[in-house]
N, C-alpha and C positions, 0 to 999 in steps of 0.2 A: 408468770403470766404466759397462757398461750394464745399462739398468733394461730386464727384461726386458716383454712388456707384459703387459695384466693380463688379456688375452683368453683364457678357458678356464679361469681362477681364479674368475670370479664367476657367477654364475649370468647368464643371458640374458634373465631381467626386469630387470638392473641395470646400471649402469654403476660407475665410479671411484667410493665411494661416500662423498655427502654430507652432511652433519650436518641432521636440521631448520630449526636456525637458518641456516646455509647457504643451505638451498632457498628460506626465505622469504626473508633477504635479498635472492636474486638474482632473485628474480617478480617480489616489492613494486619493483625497480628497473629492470627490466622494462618492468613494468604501468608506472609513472609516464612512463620516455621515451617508450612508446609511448602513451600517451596525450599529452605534450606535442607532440606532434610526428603526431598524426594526419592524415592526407589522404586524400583520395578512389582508392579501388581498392584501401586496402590488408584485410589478411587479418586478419577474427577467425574462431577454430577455438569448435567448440559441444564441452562437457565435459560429461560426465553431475553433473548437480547431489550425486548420490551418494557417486559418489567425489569431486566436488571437495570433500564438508564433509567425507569421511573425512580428504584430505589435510592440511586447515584445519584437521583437530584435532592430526595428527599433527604438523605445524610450530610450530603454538599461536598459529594465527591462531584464535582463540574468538571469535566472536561473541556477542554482547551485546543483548539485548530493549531495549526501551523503558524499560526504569527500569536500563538500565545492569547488569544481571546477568548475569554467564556462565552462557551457557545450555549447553556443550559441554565437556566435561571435558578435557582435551586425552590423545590417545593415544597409547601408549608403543608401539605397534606399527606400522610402515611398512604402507602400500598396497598392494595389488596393481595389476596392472596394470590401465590403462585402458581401463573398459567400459560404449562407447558402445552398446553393441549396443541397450538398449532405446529409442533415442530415431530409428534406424533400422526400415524395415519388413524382414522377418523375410526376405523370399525375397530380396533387397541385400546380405544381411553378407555371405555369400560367394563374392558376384559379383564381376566386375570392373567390372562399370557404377558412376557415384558414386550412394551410396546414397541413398535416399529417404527423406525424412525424414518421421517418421510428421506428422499434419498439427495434432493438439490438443494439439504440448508450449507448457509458456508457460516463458518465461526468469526463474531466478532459482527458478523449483521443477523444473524439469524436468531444466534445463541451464544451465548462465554460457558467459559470453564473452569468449574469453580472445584476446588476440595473438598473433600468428603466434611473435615471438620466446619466448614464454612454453609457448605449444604443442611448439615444436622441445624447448625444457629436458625440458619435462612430459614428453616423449617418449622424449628421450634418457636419463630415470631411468628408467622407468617401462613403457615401450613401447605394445602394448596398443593400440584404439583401434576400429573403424577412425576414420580422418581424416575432419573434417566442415567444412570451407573454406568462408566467408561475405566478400562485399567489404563495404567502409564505403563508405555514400554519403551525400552530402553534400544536404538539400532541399531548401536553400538557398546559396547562395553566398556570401551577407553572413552569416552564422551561422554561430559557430563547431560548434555542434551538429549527432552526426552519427548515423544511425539503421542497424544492421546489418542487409542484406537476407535476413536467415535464410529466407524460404520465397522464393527467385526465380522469374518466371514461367514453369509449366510449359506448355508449347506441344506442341500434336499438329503437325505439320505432313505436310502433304497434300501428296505428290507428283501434279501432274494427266497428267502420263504415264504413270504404271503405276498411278495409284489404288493407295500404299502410303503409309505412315503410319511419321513416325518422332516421336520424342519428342525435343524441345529445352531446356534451362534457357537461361533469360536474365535479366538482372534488366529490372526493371521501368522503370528508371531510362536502359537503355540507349536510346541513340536507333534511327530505325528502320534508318538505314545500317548500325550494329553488327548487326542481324536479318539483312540482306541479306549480310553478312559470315559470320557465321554459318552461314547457310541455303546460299550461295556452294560455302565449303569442304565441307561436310559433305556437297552433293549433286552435288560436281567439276563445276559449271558458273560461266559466265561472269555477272556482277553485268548488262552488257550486254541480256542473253541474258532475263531471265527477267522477272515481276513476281510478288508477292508483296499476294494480296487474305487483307480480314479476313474470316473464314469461321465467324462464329459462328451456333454451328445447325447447321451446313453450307446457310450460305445465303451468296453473297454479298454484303456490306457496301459495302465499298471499297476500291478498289487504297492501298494503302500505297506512295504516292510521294513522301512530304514525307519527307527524309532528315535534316531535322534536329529533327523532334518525338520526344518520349519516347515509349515504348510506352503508360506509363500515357495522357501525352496523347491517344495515337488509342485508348485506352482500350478497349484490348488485355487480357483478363482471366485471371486462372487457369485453367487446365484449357480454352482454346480450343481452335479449330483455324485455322489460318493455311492457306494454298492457295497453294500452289504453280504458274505458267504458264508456258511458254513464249512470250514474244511473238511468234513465227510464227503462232500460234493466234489468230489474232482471231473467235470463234467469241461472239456475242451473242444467240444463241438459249437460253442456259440450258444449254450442255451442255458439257462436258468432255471432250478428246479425249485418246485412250491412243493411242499407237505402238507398235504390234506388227508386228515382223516385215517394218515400212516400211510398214504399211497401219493407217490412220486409220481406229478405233470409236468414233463417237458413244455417251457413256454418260451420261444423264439423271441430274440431281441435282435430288432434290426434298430440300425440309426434313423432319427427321425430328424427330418426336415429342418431347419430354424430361421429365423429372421436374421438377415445382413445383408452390410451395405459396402459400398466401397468405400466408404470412411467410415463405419460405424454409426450413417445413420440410417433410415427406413426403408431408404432407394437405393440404385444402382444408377451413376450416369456413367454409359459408357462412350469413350471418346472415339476420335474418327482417325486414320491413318493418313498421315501427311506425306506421304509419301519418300519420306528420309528412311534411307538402309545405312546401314555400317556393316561389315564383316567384323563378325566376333569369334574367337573363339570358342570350338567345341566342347573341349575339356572344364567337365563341371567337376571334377574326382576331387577335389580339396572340399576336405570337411566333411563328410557324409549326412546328408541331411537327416533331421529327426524322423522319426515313424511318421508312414502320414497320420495313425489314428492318435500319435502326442499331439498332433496341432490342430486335429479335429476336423478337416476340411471333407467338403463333400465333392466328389467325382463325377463328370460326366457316366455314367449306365448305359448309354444308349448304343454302345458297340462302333460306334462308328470313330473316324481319325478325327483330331478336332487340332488345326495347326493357331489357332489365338491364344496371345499370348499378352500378360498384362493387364486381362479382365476378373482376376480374382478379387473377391473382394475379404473385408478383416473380421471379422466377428467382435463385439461390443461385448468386453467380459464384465463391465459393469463402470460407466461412466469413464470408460475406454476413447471414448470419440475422439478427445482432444489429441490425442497418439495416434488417434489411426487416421485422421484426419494429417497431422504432421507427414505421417510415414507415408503415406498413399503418394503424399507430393515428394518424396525424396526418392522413394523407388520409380518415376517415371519421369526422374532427370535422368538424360539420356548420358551425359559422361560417367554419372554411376551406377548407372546398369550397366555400359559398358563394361567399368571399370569391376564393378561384385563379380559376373558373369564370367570374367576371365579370372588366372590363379595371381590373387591379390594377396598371398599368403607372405611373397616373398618382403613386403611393405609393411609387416605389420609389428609394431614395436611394441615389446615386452620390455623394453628397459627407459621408456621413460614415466619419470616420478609419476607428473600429471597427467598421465593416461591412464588405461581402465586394463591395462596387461593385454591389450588388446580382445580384450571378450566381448568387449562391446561393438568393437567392428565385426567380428565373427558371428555374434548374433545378431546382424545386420544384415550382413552378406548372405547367411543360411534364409533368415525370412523374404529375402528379395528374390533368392531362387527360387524357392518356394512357389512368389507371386507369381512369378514369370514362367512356371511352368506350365506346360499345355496340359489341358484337361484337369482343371481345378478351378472353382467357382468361390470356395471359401476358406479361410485361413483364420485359424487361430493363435492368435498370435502371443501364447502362451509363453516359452520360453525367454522372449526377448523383454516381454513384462514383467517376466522372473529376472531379466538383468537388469533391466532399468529402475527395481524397486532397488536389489541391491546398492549399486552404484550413485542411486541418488532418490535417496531416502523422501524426498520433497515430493516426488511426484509416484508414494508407496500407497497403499491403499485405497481408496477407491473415492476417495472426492471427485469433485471437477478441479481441474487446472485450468493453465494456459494455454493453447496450442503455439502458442509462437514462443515462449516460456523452452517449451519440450524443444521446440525445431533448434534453438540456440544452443541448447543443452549438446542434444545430437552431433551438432554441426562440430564443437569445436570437440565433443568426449571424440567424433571418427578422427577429426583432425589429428586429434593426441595420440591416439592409437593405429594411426598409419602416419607417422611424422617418417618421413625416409632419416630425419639427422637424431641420431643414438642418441651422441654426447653434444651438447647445445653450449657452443662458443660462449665467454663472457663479450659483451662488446658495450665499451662506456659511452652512455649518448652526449652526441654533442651538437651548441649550436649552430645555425648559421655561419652568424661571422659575416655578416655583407654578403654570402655567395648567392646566386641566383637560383632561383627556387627550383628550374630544372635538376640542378646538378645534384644542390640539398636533397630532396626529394630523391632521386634515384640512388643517395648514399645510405637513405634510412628506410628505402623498400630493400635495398640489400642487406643492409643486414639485419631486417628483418624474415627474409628469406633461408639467411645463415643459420637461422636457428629453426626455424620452421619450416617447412617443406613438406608439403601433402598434396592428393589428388582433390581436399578442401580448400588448399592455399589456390591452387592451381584454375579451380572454378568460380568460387567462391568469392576469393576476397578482391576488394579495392583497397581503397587507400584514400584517405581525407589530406585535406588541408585545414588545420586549425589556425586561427589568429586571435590573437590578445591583445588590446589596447588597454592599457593603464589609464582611466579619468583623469588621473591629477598628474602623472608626469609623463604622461604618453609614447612609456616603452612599452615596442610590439614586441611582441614575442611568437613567432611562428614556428608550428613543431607537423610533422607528418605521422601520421597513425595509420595503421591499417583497421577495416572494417570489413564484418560478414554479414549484413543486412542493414537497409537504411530502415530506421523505425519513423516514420512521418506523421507527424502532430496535422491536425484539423486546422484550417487555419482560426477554428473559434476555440480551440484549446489552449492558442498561446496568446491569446490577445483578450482586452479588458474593452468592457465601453465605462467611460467617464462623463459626466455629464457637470458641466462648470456653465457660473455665469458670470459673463464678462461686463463690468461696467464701465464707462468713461470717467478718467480723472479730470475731464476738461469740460465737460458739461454738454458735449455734442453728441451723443448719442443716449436713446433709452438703455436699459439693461437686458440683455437678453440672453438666453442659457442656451450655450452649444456641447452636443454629445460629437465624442470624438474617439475613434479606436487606435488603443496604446497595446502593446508586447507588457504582458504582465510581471515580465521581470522589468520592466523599462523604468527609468528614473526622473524626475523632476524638468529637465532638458527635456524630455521625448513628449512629457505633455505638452510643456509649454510653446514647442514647435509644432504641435499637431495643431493646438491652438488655434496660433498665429496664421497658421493654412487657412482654420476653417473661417475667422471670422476678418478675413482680407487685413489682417496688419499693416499700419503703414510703416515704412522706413524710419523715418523717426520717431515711433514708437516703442517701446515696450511694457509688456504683461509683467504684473507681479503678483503672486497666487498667493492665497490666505485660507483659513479653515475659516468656519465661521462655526459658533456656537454660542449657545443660547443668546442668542441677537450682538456678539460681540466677536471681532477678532480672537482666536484661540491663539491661532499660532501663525508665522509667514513660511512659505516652503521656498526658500531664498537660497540651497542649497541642490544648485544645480545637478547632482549625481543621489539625491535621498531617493530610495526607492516608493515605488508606486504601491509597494506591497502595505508600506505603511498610512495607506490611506482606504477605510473601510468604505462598501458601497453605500452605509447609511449618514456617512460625513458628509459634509454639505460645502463645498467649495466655491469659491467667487476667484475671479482674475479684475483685477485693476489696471486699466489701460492710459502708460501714464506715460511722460515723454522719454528718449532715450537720456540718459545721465541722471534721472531722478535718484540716485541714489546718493548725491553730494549733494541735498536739498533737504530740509524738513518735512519729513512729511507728518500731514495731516489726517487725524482721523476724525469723522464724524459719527456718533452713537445719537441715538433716536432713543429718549423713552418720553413716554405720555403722561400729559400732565392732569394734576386734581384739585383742582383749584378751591375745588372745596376743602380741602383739608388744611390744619393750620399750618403754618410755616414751617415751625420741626418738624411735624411728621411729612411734609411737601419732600422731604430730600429723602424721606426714605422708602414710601409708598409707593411710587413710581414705577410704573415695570418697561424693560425696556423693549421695543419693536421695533418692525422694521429688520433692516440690514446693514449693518456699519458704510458709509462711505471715505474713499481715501483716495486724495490726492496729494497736490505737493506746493510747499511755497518756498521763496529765496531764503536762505538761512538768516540774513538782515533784514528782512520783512516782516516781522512775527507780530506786529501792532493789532491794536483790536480789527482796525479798518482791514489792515488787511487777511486778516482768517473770517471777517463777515465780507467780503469780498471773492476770497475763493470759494466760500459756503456758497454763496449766492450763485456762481459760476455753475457749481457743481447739482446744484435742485432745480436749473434753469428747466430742463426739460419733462420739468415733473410737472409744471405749472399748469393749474386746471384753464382751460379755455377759456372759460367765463370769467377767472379772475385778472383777468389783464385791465389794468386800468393805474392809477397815480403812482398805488404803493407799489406794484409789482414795478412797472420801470424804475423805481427807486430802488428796488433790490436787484436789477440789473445794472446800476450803475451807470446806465446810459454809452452801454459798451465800454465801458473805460476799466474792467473789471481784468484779475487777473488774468494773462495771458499766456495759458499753460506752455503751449507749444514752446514757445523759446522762453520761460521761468522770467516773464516782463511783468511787474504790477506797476500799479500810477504811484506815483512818488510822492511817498507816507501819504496818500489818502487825498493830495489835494487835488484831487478831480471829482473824488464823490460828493454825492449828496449830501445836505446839510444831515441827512437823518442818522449817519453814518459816521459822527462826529468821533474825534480820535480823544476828545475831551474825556481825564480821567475823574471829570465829576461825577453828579447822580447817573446810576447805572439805569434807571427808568426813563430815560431821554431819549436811550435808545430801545425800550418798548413802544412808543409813540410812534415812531416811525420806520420802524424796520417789522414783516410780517414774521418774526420767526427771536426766539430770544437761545442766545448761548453760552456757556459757562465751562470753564476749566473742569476737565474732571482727571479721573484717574483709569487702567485698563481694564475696569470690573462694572466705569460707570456709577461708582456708589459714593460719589465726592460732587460737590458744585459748586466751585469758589469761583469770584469774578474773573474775568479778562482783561488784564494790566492793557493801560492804553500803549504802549509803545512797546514792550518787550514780553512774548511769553515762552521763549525759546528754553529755559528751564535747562534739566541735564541730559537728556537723551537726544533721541535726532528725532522722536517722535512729539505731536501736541496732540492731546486728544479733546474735543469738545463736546459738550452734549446740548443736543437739540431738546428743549420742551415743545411737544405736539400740544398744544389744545385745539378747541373747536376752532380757533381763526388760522393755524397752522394748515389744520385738514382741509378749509374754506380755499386756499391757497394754491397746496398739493396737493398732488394723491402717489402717492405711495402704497393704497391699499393690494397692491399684486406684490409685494416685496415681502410680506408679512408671511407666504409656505414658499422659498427658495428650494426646487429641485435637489433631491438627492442624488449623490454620486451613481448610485444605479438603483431603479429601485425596483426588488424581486415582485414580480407578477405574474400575469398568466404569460405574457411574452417571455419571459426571462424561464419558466418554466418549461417551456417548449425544444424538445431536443432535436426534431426533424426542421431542418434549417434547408435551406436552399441548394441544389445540387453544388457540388464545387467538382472539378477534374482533378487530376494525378499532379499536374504542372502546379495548380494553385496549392498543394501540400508540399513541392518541393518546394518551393519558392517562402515558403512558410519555414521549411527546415533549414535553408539555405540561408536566412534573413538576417542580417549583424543583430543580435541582442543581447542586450545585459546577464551578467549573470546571476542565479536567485542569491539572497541573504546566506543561504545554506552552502553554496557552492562559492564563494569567495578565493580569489584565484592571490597567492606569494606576489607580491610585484619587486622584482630585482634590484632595480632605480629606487622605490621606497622602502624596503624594506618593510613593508605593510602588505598585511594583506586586504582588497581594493575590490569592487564589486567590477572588476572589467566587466568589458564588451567583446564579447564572441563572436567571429564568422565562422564558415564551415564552407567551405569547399570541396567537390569532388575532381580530387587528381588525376586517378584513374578508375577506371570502371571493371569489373569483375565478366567472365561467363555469363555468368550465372549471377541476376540481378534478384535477390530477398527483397522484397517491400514490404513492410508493416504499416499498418495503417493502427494508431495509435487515438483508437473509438473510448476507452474507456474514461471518460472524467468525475476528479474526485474536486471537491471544491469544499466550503465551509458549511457550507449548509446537506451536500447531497451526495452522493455517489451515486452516476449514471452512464449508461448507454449511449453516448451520441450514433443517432440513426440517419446522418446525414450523408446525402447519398454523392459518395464518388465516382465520376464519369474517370474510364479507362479505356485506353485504347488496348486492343484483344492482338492488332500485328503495327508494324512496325513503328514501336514505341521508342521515337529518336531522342537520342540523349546528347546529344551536342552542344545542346546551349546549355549543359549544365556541369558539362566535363573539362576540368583545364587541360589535359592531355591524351592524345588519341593514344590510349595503350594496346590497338591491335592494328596495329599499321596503319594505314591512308583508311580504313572505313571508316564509316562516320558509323556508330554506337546504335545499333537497332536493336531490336529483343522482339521477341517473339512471346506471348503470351501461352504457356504449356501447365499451367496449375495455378489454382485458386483454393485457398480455406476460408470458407464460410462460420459466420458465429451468428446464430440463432437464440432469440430471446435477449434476457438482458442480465442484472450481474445477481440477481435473486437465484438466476437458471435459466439456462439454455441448452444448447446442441451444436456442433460442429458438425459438419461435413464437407466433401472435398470435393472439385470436379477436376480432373487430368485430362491430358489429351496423351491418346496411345499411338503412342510412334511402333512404324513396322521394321522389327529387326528381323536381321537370318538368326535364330539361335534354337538351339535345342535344348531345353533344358531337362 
């Protein structure tokens, strides 16, 4: 028999068609051989991040947040085809050229990366597309880690015969004989025949004849131009010759003009001189700086002396900003410029491990002179991007980064590479011991100096005080660290709002839901103190916290140190306001379901659905009689009582005040004070429907049980008794409880909660925020010595001493469960004398008090889809001549 095939049966988004589980099976196996088995040149294809979570839900690959929660419902309906189109620019979809990729996607929100064999499946279900083809390269060869070249270098190249221009991809990775290769085919001439100069600017640089250096090495950048020669042409006069028609035109190439900024973005701010000199040394002779046409910068022309100094600005070699935005603020710190300007050569260590052989200070030092020289406006800061891609691979290529990412990077690669100590003492740390934190302290700045020692230590760093309190056996443990920038949280990044409603176990107050702000690592203690603030606790009170779900107790959060993390903002919380010691007491719960009187008696117990909100209080552990749990019931619904029903029967369910008397756990003795209605008599159970508004019954904690209420004893095996209330129409006649029926969520996401521009806050309210004793997260779970556990301690953070040269990070980026954003809320700073005294345990520059001067700012524009950095400094007037 043949099977006819299935071409014209299925629609043409589809193929033979697969099951979800199917498809994830055959990816997940996929994706694993193709990652076991990666190598250099092979293909990952770019997937719009869109459809791949649509796919991911459709399979029931769900992903999961940081406490392990499914955040992605899984979807019962297949995909459409595959649509890259936004991650391309717009005038490429339906060209034949390969498309351009727009240049501000980041991977993992934009787009994933999928393997070529995963791409063909995805394709072949799916279709759809267009194709987006990326090689793996390898930055290493001893490492097995491997970095995908999604933006490869785009190259103008310059034919010098016709003065025509075409556009080339290549990676950046290729060496230069793969360019000549390239360049070969694409312009049908012989390799022989031609030479191939670096034409940035449209200046020339230098012939490109080392055939086995990477591009990046001859540091070769995005968006150049490359020149194209014919070696017949030996023309050294600056000019370019075209062949027309067999007759040789001299055509003049001068540099032309370009856009830059002083960090790399549109503008130029230039700062004002404060009036501070230093005497520097003259001698610039270490190191001979690069050509000025390697770095590409353009010159004052107009003849005249020009003595400013520190107004160049960087050239943007393609999503450069975040670096030159860094650099702009290091080269107009005054101790190193000082410190580059003069011969730093003799400082600079080739022999330790974790340095960079020192080339990373040296091309540091070169691009600072550079900046600082007179009669330069712009700088390419070519070379030192060629070490930076080296030396750290993360920040290679032409993404956007971090800028404060890079400055870190910088800070500690110059530290390593001008460390004055060769060989780096072992020294075993040790604790305390009772000694006083001065002494402590200055043993573990020393020898932390012993081993380090730089003109970064020297500006640079401080020095913390950390603390650890153990929850359960409260050994501290304090240790001294050194630090080179405070990174300062918002104070709406470390904090939660909680919204709980608190009810009375004693019957004196309504219920009412209070929002209170907790430290998001904070634990069960830190609510319930916040609590206790907001809604005036009395002294001989306390709160007891409960989840509440589907109308019944779930769980009690009785566990003073459980973290807050394990409570989501759609859980729905209640506090119970009950006397102190309640916990040597029975307590009491009440469950509410509605009754149907219509129905017959077996199905009466199971039809029932329950409402309302559980109520819990507490009664004497020798008191458990019917009279008395319809005594505290009665206590505890007092304030529910509708207006209009006050009349025989309701003071009969008040007991004529004789009822339990929560505060000090007093009831009337076994009952003989109440109402006849209220009878302790373990006869007919309907004796007490006649006279009591409200009927109760033993149940169990799901509510799905209704056995009667033993006259004298129902204390059972737990410490808990649970009863259930039937509502019918005379119950509701009575009460109202109708507001108890949507209890407040822990938070619930809106347009408020959606809003990221918040209220101004100042500098101080961020310290004070990083400075604040808090918990530590689930993830970061600190050894405790005394237990031999390890314990969610409590953190403080102290600053010991203070640095030069004060790093602030302002730490805008938040990720959360649901979003990844921008906080655009605006911090107030002061520009001069930013005193730091109330936040410093010791004056570490003699008797002044801690002032800073405000000399550089990095700016981040847009938000984490894409933005822009730029930088504003203030230019100090030195004597130098560079």
């Amino acid at each position: 028999m043949t099977i006819p095939s299935a071409e014209g049966f299925l629609q043409a988004s589809s193929c033979l068609p697969c099951t979800a589980e199917e498809e994830r099976e055959l990816v997940d196996a996929l994706t694993r051989e193709a990652e076991e088995n990666v190598k250099d040149g092979d293909l990952r294809y770019l997937v719009s991040q869109s459809w791949w979570m649509e796919w991911q839900r459709y399979v029931g690959l769900v992903s999961c947040d940081e406490n392990g929660t499914e955040q992605l419902p899984q979807a019962t309906t297949r995909p459409g085809q595959i649509d890259n189109s936004k991650l391309v620019s717009a005038e490429t979809i339906s060209g034949n050229e390969e498309p351009e990729l727009q240049r501000t996607l980041i991977d993992g929100k934009d787009y994933t990366l999928v393997p070529q064999q995963v791409w063909r499946k995805l394709f072949q279900w799916y279709k759809g597309g267009p194709e987006i083809p990326r090689k793996v390269i390898f930055d290493s060869p001893t490492h097995k880690a491997y970095i995908v070249d999604v933006y490869p270098l785009c190259l103008k190249l310059i034919d010098g015969r016709e003065y025509s221009e075409q556009n080339i991809r290549i990676s950046r990775k290729a060496k230069i004989h793969e360019l000549y290769l390239v360049v070969c085919s694409l312009m049908s001439v012989e390799q022989s025949e031609i030479v191939i100069w670096d034409y940035y600017q449209r200046s020339k640089s230098k012939k490109l004849t080392n055939l086995n250096e990477t591009l990046e090495e001859a540091q070769i950048n995005m968006d150049q131009e490359i020149l194209l020669e014919m070696k017949l042409d030996e023309s050294s006069s600056g000019f370019s010759s075209r062949s027309t028609n067999n007759e040789l035109a001299l055509i003049p190439l001068g540099p032309s003009t370009s856009s830059l900024s002083i960090a790399g973005g549109p503008t130029i701010s230039n700062g004002f001189s404060s009036g501070i000199g230093s005497s520097f040394s003259q001698d610039n002779s270490f190191s001979p700086l690069l050509k000025d046409s390697a770095d590409g910068y353009n010159s004052f022309s107009n003849g005249t002396k020009d003595d400013t100094h520190g107004l160049s600005g960087l050239h943007n070699l393609g999503n450069t900003c975040f670096m030159n935005s860094a650099i702009q603020s290091l080269v107009h710190t005054p101790p190193l410029v000082e410190y580059f300007l003069e011969d730093y050569t003799r400082e600079i260590n080739t022999e330790n491990p974790l340095g960079l052989q020192g080339e990373l200070a040296v091309a540091f030092g070169e691009l600072l002179r550079k900046l600082w020289s007179s009669g330069r406006t712009s700088v390419a800061p070519r070379a030192f991007k060629a070490k930076l891609s080296r030396f750290a691979p993360q920040f290679s290529g032409y993404n956007q980064h971090d800028s404060q990412e890079l400055l870190a990077f910088l800070l500690d690669g110059l530290h390593e590479d001008l460390n004055r100590v060769k060989k780096k003492p072992y020294i075993e740390a040790k604790d305390a011991d009772g000694r006083p934190d001065d002494e402590f302290a200055e043993e573990c700045w020393n020898n932390h100096k012993a081993r380090n020692d730089s003109i970064i230590v020297d500006k640079f760093q401080g020095q913390y005080k950390s603390t650890l309190v153990c929850p359960v056996c409260n050994k501290i443990s304090v240790t001294f660290d050194p630090f080179m920038y405070l990174s300062l949280p918002l104070p709406s990044t470390v904090t939660r709002m909680i919204t709980v409603t608190v009810f009375s176990g004693t019957g004196d107050a309504f219920p009412m839901p209070f929002t209170v702000t907790v430290q998001k690592n904070g634990n069960c203690r830190d609510l319930t103190k916040a609590l206790a603030d907001v809604c005036c606790l009395k002294s001989s009170d306390a709160l007891l916290l409960a989840e509440v779900y589907e109308r019944r107790i779930y769980r009690y959060l009785t566990n003073p140190i459980e973290g807050l993390h394990n409570i989501k903002d759609e859980d729905i919380l209640v506090a119970y306001r009950l006397p102190i010691g309640h916990e040597k007491h029975m307590r009491l719960e009440i469950l509410h379901r509605r009754a149907d009187r219509c129905a017959a008696e077996p199905q009466f117990n199971i039809n029932r659905k329950l409402i309302g909100c559980p109520f819990v209080t507490c009664i004497p552990n020798d008191s458990t009689g019917k009279s008395d749990i319809y005594a505290a019931v009665s206590a505890v619904l007092a304030p529910f009582v509708r207006a209009k029903a006050h009349g025989p029967d309701v003071s009969a369910v008040k007991l004529n005040g004789n009822g339990p008397s929560l505060d000090g756990i007093v009831l009337t003795d076994n009952g003989a004070t109440c109402e006849e209605g209220l009878s302790t008599s373990t006869g007919d159970d309907h004796a007490v429907d006649e006279h009591v508004p409200f009927q109760l019954s033993m149940t169990d904690e799901k509510g799905s049980v209704r056995n009667a209420i033993d006259a004298d004893s129902n204390r059972g095996l737990g410490i808990v008794i649970r009863v259930l209330m039937d509502w019918s129409d005379r119950e509701h006649e009575m009460y109202n409880i109708d507001y108890m029926d949507e209890l407040p969520e822990v938070f619930k996401h809106g347009f408020l909660s959606k809003k990221t521009r918040q209220e101004a806050v100042n500098l101080f309210s961020c310290l004070d925020a990083f400075l604040k004793e808090e918990p530590l997260g689930p993830d970061d779970m600190w050894y405790c010595p005394g237990c031999k556990e390890h314990r969610q301690a409590s953190k403080k953070l102290d600053l010991w001493r203070l640095p030069e040269i004060l790093v602030v990070h302002l730490k805008r980026f938040s990720y959360s469960r649901y979003m990844k954003n921008k906080l655009d809320t605006f911090v107030n700073f002061p520009i001069h004398d930013l005193n730091m005294s109330k936040y410093v345990k010791q004056m570490s520059r003699g008797d002044r008090q801690p002032m800073y001067e405000l000399y550089a700012v990095i700016n981040h524009y847009g938000g984490l889809g894409g933005g822009h950095y730029s930088a504003y400094a203030k230019v100090f007037a030195f004597s130098c001549r560079c």
